[in-house]
N, CA and C atoms as an extended XYZ file, in Angstrom:
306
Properties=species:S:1:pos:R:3:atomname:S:1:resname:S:1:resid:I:1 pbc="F F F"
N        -5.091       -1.847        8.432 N   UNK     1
C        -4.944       -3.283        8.489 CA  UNK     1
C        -4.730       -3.843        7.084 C   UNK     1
N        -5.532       -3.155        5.998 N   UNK     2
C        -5.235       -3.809        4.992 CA  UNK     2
C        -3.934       -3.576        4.570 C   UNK     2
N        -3.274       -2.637        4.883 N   UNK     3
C        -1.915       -1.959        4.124 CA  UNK     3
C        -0.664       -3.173        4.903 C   UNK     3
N        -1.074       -3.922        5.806 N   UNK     4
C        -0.539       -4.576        6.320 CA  UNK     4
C        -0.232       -5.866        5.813 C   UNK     4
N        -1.341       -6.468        5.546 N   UNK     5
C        -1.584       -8.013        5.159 CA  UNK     5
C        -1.754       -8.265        3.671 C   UNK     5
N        -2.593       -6.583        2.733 N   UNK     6
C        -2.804       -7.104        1.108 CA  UNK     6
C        -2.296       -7.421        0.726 C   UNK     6
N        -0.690       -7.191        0.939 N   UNK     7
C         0.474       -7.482       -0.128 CA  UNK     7
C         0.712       -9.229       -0.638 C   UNK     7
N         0.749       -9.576        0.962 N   UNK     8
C         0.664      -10.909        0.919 CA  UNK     8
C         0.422      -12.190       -0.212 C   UNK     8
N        -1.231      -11.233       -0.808 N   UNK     9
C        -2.323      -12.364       -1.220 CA  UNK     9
C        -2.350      -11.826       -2.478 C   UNK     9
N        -1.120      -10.991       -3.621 N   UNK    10
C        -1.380      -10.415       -4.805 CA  UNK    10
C        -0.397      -10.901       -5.320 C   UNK    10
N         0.315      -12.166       -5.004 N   UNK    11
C         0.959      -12.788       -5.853 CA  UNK    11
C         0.101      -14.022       -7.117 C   UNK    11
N        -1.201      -14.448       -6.888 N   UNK    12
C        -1.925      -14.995       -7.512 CA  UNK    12
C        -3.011      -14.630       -7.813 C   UNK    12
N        -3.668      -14.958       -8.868 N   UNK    13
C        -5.625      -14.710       -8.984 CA  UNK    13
C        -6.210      -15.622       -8.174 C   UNK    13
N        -6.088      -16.645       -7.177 N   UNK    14
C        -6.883      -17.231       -6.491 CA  UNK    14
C        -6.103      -17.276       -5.404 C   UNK    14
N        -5.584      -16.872       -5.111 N   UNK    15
C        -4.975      -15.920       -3.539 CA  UNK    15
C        -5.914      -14.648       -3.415 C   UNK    15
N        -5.590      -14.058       -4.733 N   UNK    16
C        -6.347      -12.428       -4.241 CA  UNK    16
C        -8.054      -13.185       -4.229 C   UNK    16
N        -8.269      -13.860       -5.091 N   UNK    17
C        -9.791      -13.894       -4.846 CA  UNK    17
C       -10.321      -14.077       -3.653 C   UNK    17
N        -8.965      -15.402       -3.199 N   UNK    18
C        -9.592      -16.045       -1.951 CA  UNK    18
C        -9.202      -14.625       -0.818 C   UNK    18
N        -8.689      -13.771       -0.971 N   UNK    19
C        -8.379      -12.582        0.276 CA  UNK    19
C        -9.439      -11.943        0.307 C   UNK    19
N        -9.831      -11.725       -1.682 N   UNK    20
C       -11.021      -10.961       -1.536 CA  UNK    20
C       -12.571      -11.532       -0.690 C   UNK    20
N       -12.357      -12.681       -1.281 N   UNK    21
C       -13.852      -13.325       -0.820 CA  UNK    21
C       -13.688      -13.360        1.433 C   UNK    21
N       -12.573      -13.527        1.905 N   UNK    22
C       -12.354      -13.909        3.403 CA  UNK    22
C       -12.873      -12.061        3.437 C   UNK    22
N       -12.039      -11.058        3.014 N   UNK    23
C       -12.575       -9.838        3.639 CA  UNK    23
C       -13.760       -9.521        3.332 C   UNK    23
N       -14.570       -9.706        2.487 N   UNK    24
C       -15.712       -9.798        2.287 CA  UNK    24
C       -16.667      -10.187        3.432 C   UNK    24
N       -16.657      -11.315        3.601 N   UNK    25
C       -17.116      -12.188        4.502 CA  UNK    25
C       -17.229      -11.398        5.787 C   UNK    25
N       -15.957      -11.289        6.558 N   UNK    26
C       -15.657      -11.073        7.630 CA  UNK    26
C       -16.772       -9.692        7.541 C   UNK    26
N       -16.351       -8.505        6.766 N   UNK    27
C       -16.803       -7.025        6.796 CA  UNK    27
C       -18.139       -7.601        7.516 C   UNK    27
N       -18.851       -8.529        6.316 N   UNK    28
C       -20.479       -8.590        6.603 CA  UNK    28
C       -20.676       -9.194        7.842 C   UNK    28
N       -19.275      -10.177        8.666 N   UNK    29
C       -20.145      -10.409        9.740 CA  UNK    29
C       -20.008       -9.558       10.877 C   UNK    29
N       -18.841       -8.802       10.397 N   UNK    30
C       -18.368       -7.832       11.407 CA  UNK    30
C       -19.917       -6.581       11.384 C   UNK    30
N       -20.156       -6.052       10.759 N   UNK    31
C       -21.190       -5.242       10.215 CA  UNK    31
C       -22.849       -6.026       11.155 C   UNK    31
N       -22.709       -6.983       11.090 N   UNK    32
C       -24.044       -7.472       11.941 CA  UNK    32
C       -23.324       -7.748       13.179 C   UNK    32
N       -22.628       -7.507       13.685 N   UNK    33
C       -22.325       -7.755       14.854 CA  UNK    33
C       -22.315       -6.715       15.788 C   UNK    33
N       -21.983       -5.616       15.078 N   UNK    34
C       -22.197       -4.076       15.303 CA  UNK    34
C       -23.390       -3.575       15.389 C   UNK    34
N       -23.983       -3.765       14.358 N   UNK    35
C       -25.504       -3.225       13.846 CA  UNK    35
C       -26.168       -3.952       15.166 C   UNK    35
N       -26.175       -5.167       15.585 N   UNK    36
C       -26.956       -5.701       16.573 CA  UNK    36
C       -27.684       -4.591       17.836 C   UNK    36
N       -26.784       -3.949       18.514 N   UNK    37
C       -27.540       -2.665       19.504 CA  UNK    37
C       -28.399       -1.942       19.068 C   UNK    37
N       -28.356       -1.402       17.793 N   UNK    38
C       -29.158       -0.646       16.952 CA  UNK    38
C       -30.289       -1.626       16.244 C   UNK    38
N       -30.569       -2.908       16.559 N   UNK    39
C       -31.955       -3.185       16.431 CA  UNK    39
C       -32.556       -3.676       18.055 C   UNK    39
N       -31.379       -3.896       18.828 N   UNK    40
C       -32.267       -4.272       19.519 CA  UNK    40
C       -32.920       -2.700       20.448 C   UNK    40
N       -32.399       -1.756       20.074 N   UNK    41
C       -32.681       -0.754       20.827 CA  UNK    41
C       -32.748       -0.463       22.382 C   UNK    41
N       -31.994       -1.584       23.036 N   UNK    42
C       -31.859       -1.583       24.680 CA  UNK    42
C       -30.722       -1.726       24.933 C   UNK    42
N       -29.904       -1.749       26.403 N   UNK    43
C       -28.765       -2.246       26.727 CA  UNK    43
C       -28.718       -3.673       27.201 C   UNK    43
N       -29.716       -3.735       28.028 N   UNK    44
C       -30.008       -5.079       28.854 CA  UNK    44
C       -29.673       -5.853       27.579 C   UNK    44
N       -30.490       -6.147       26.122 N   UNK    45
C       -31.023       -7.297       25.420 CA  UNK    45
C       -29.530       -7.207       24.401 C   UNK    45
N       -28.976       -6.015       24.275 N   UNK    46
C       -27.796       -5.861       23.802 CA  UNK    46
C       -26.679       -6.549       24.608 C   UNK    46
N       -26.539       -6.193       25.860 N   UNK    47
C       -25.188       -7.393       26.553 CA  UNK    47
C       -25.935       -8.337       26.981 C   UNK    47
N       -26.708       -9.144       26.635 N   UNK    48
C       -27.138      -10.490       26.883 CA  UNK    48
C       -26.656      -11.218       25.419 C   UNK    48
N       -26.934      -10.132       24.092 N   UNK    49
C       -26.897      -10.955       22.936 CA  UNK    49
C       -25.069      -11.041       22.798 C   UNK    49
N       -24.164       -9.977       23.593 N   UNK    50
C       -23.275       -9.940       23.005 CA  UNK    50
C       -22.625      -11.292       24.195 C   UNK    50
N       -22.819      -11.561       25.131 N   UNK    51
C       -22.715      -12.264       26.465 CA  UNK    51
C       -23.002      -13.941       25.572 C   UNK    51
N       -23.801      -14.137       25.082 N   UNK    52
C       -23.921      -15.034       24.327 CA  UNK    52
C       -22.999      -15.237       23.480 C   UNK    52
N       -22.481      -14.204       22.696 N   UNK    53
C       -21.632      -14.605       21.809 CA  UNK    53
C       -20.087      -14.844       22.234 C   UNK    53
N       -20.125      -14.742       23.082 N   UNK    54
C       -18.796      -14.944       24.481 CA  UNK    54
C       -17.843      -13.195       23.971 C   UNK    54
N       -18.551      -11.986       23.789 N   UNK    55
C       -17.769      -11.105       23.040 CA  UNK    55
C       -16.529      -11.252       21.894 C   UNK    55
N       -16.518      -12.372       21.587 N   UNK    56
C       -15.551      -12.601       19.910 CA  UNK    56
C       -15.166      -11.676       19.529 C   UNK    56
N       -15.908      -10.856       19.095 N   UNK    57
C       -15.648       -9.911       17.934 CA  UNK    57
C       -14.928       -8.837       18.942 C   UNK    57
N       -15.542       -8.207       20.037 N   UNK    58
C       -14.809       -6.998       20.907 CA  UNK    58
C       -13.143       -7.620       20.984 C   UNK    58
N       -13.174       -9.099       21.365 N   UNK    59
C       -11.662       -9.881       21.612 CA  UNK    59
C       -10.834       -9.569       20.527 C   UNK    59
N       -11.501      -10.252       19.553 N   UNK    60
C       -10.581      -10.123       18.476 CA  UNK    60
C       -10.004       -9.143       17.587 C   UNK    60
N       -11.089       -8.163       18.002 N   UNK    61
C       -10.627       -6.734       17.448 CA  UNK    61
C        -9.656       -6.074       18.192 C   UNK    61
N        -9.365       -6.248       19.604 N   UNK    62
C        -8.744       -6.108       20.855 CA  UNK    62
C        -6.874       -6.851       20.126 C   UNK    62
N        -6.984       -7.848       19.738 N   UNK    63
C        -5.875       -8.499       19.508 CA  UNK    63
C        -5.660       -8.220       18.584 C   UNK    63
N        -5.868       -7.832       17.451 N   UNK    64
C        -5.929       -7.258       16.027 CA  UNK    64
C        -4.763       -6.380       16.483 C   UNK    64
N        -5.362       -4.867       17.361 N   UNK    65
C        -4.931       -3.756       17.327 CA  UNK    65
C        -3.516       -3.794       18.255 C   UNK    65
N        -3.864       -4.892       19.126 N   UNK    66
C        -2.176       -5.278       19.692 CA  UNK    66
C        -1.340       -5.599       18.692 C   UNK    66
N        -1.507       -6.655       18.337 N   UNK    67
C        -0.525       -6.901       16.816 CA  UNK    67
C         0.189       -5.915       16.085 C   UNK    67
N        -0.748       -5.552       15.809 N   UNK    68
C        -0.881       -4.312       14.053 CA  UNK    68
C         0.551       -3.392       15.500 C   UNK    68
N         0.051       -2.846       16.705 N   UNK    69
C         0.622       -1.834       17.307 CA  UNK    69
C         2.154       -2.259       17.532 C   UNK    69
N         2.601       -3.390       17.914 N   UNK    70
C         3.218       -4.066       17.849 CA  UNK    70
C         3.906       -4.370       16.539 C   UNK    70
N         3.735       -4.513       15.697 N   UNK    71
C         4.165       -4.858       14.172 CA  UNK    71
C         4.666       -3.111       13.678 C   UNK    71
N         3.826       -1.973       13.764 N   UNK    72
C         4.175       -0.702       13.686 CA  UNK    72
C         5.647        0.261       14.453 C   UNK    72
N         5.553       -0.402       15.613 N   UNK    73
C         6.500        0.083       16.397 CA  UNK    73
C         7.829       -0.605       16.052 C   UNK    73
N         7.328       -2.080       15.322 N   UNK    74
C         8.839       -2.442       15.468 CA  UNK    74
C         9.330       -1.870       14.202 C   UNK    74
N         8.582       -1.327       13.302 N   UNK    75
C         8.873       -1.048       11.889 CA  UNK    75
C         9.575        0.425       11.817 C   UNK    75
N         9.102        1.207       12.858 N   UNK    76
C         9.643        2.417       13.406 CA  UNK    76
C        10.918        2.161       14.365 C   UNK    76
N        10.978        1.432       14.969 N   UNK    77
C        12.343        1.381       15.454 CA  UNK    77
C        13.647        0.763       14.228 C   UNK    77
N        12.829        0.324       13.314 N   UNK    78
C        13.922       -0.094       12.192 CA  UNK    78
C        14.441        0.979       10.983 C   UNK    78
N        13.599        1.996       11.362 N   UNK    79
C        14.305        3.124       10.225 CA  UNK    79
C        15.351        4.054       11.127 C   UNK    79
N        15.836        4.177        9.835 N   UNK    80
C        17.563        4.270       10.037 CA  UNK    80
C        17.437        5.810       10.230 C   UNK    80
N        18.165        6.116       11.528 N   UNK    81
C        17.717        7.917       12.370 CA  UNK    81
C        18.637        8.896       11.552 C   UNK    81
N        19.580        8.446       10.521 N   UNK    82
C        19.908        9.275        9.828 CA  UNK    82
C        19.245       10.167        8.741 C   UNK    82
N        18.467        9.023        8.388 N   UNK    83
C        17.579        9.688        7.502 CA  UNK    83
C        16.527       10.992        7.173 C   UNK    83
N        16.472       10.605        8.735 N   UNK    84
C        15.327       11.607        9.414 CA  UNK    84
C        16.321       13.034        9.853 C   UNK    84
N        17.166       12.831        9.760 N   UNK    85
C        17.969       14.036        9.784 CA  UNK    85
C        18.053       15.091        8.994 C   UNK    85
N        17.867       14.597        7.190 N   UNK    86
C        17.623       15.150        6.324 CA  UNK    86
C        16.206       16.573        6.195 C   UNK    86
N        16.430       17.327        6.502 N   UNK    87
C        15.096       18.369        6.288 CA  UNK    87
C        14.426       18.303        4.429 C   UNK    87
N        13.610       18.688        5.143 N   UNK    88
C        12.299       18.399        4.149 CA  UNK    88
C        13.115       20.127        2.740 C   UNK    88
N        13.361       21.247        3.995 N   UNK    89
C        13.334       22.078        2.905 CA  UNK    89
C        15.346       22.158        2.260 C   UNK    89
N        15.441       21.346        2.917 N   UNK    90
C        17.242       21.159        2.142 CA  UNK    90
C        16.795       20.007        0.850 C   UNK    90
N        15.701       19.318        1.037 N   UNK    91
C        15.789       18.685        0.030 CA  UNK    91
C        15.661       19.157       -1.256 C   UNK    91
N        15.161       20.176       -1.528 N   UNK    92
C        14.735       20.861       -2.375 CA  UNK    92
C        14.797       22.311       -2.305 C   UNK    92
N        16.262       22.269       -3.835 N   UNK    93
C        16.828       23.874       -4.114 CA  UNK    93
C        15.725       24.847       -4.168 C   UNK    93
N        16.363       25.773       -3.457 N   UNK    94
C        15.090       27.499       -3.340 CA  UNK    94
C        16.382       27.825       -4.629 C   UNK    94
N        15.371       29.122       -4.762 N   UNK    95
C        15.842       30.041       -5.640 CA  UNK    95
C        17.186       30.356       -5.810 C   UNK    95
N        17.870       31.081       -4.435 N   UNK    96
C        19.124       31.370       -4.331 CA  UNK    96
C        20.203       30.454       -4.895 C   UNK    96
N        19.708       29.345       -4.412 N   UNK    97
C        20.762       27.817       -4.969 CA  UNK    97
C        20.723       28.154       -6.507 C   UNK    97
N        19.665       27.985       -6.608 N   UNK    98
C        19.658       27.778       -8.747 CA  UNK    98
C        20.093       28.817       -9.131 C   UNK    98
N        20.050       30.265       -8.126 N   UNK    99
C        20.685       31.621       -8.650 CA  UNK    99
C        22.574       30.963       -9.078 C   UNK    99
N        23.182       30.592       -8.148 N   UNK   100
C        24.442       29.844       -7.594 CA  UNK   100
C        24.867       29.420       -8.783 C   UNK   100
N        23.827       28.316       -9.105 N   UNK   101
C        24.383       27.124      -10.248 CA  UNK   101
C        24.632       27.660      -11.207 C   UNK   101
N        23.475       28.708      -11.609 N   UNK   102
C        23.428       29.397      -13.018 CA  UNK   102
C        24.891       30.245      -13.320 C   UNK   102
């Protein structure tokens, strides 16, 4: 996700701060939102607390990963299939070749 959006916010020092300070933020509330099952140590008191919170965080992480999947695929349908034609070991002369040149 970050490889997605950092670029964005590194055109200024108070862009990046302000990116830095929003991911910041978020991590820590994301991080107690998680951690929550693991204090309350039950299921019942766990989907009541998350039932309360109308599940937000499960949603939005849900739509996150549509996006991002969505944004990936279209980025893969935009590279050019020639390219990929090229082999990895033609790119780079073996021995015999440089025997050739010499």
């Amino acid at each position: 996700m970050r490889s997605s959006f950092r670029h964005y916010f590194l055109s200024s020092k108070t862009m990046k701060l302000g990116y830095d300070f929003f991911t910041w933020a978020s991590t820590q509330l994301a991080l107690c939102y998680i951690v929550t099952p693991f204090l309350l140590l039950a299921t019942e008191p766990t989907i009541k607390f998350y039932k309360s919170m109308y599940f937000h965080f499960h949603i939005l992480c849900a739509f996150v990963l549509l996006i991002l999947a969505v944004q990936r695929q279209k980025s893969v349908t935009q590279i050019d299939p020639a390219s990929l034609r090229t082999n990895s070991y033609n790119a780079v002369p073996n021995h015999q070749q440089l025997k050739k040149e010499q």
